[in-house]
N, C-alpha and C positions, 0 to 999 in steps of 0.2 A: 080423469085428469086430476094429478096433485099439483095443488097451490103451494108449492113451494117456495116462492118467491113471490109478493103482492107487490107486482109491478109498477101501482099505484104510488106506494109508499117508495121506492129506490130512486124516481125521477125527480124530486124537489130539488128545489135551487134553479134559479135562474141561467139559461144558459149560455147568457151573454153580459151577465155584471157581478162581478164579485162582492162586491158591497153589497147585492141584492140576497146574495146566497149567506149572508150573516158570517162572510170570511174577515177577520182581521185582519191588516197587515201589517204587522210589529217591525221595527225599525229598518224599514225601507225597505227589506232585504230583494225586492222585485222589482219592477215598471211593467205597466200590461198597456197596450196600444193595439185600441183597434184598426185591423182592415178592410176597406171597403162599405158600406153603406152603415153610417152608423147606427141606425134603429137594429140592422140585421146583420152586423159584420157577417164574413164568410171565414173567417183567419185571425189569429191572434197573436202580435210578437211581443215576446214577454225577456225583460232581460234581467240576467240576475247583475244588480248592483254590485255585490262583491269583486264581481268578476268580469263584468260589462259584457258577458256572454249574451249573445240574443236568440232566441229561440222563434222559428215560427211552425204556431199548431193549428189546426183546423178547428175552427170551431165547438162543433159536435164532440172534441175531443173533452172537452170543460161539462158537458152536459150531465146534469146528474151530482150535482154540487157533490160534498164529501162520500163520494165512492167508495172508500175501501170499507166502509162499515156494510157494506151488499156483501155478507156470507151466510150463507145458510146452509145446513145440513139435515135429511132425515134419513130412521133407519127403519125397517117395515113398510115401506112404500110400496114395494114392489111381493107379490106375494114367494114363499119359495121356492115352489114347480117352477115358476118364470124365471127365475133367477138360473135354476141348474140349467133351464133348455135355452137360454142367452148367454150363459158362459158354454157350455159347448155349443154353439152355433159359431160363438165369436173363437176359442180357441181352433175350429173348424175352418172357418175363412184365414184367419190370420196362417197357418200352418200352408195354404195354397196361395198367397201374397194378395190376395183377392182384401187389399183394408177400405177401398170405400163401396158405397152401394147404386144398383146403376137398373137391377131388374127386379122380378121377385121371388127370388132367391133373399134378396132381403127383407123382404115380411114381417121378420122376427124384429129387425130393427125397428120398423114403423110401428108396432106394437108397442114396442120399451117407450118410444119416444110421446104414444099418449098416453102411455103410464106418469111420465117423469117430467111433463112439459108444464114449467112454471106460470104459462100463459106468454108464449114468446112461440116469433114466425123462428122454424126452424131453417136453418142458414147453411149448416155441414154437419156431418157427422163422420165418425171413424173409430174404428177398434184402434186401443194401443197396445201393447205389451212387450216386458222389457223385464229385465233381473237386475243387471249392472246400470245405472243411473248415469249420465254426463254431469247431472247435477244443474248444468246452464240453468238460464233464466228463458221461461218458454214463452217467444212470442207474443207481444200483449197487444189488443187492441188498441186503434188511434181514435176510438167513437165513441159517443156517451151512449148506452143503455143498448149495450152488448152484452151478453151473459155463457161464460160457460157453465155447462153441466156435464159432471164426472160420475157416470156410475161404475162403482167397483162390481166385480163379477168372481175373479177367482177365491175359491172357500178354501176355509180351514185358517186364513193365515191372522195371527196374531200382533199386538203392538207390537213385540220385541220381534218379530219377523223384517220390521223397516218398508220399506216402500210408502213413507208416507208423504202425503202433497203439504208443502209447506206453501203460506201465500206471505206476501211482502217480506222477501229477502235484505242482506245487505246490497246486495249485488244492483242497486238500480243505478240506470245510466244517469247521465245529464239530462236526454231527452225525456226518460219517464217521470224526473221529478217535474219539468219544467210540465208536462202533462196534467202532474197531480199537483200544482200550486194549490188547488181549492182541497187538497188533504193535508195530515198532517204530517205527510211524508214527501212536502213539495219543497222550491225556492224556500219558501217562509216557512218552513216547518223545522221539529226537531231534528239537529243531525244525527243522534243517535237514532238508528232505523232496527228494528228488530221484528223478527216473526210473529206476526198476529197472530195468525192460525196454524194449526197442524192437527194433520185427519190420518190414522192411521185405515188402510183401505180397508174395513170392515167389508164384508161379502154384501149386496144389495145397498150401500150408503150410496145416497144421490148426495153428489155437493154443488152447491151454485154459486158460483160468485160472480163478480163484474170484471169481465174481458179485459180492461184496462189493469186490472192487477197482477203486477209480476208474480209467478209461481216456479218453484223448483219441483220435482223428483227423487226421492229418495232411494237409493239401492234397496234388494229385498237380499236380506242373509239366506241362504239356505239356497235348493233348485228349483224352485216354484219360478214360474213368472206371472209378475201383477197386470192382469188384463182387465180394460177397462173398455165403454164405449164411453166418447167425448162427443158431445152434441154444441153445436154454436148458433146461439139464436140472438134473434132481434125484437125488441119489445115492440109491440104491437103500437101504434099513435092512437094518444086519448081521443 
């Protein structure tokens, strides 16, 4: 098992006070109002002042104080043999439409998964593969201390090939800043928003990051397509 993400270290912060998680809040731009039992809210409506918008998030959503700094990447994790017999395994299922796993026939997957398992109960998994990008913003979790992990699989392809995962876009909604009040890409944060990270899909890169963070897809130039497995976990309770 690789420790790719120390679990440990990505859940600080309080997950029901802001003031506790060392958040400033600079000229009012928010109000946060708990719901329900106040030692233990279940819910949080948070309005932004500008705009007297009110947002309500689930709790769990806050957990895990400043979030977006959960990325991590390694490369040699995974030995090479493994990597050729898990990219054609997955190029193999994907080509029968067969993309999740249900008997064992998938072996191969639960293999990857204790290679590449940051110390997180595994939640879903799936092959993806694509050439042309929509580009969208993909699905992000509503829970603190969610984690995807992307392992790239198809060889040969280089930076300028493209297909790379970019994480925190322009592209976030109302609802995902009001999520990340506690980043610096919330209510109260700067409104210039720009790409933190970008991974071009190197063959064997594990990338992890935190479920709540929006991410795009990049097109791949040329007729390859970038096939990956995507795993969704949940961090284990201290």
């Amino acid at each position: 098992m690789t420790n790719i993400v120390d679990m440990t270290s990505v859940t600080e912060g309080d997950t029901f006070s802001l003031k506790d998680s060392g958040i400033e809040v600079n000229e009012n731009k928010f109000d946060i109002e708990s719901i329900g039992d106040p030692e233990n809210p279940s819910k949080f409506e948070i309005t932004d002042t500008k705009t007297g918008k009110v947002f309500t998030v689930n709790a769990d959503a806050l957990t895990g104080g400043d979030y977006h700094q959960v990325i991590r990447h390694t490369d040699g994790t995974i030995p090479k043999e493994d990597i050729k017999r898990y990219d054609e395994n997955a190029v193999e299922k994907f080509k029968t439409s067969e993309h999740t796993h249900s008997d064992e026939d998938w072996d191969w997957i639960r293999d990857l998964w204790e290679q590449v398992n940051p110390g997180a109960e595994l939640v879903d998994s799936y092959i993806h593969s694509y050439n042309k990008s929509t580009h969208k913003v993909n699905p992000t979790a509503k829970e603190g201390n969610t984690y995807t992990i992307i392992v790239n699989l198809t060889p040969d392809l280089q930076p300028e090939d493209g297909g790379t995962l970019d994480l925190w876009t322009p592209n976030l909604t109302d609802d995902m800043k009001a999520i990340a009040i506690n980043t610096p890409y919330g209510i109260n944060g700067d409104p210039i928003v720009n790409i933190v990270k970008s991974y071009w899909p190197r063959q064997g890169r594990v990338i992890v990051f935190d479920a709540r963070i929006p991410y795009t897809l990049r097109s791949v130039e040329g007729d390859k397509d970038n096939v990956s497995v995507v795993f969704k976990g949940k961090a284990f309770p201290n």
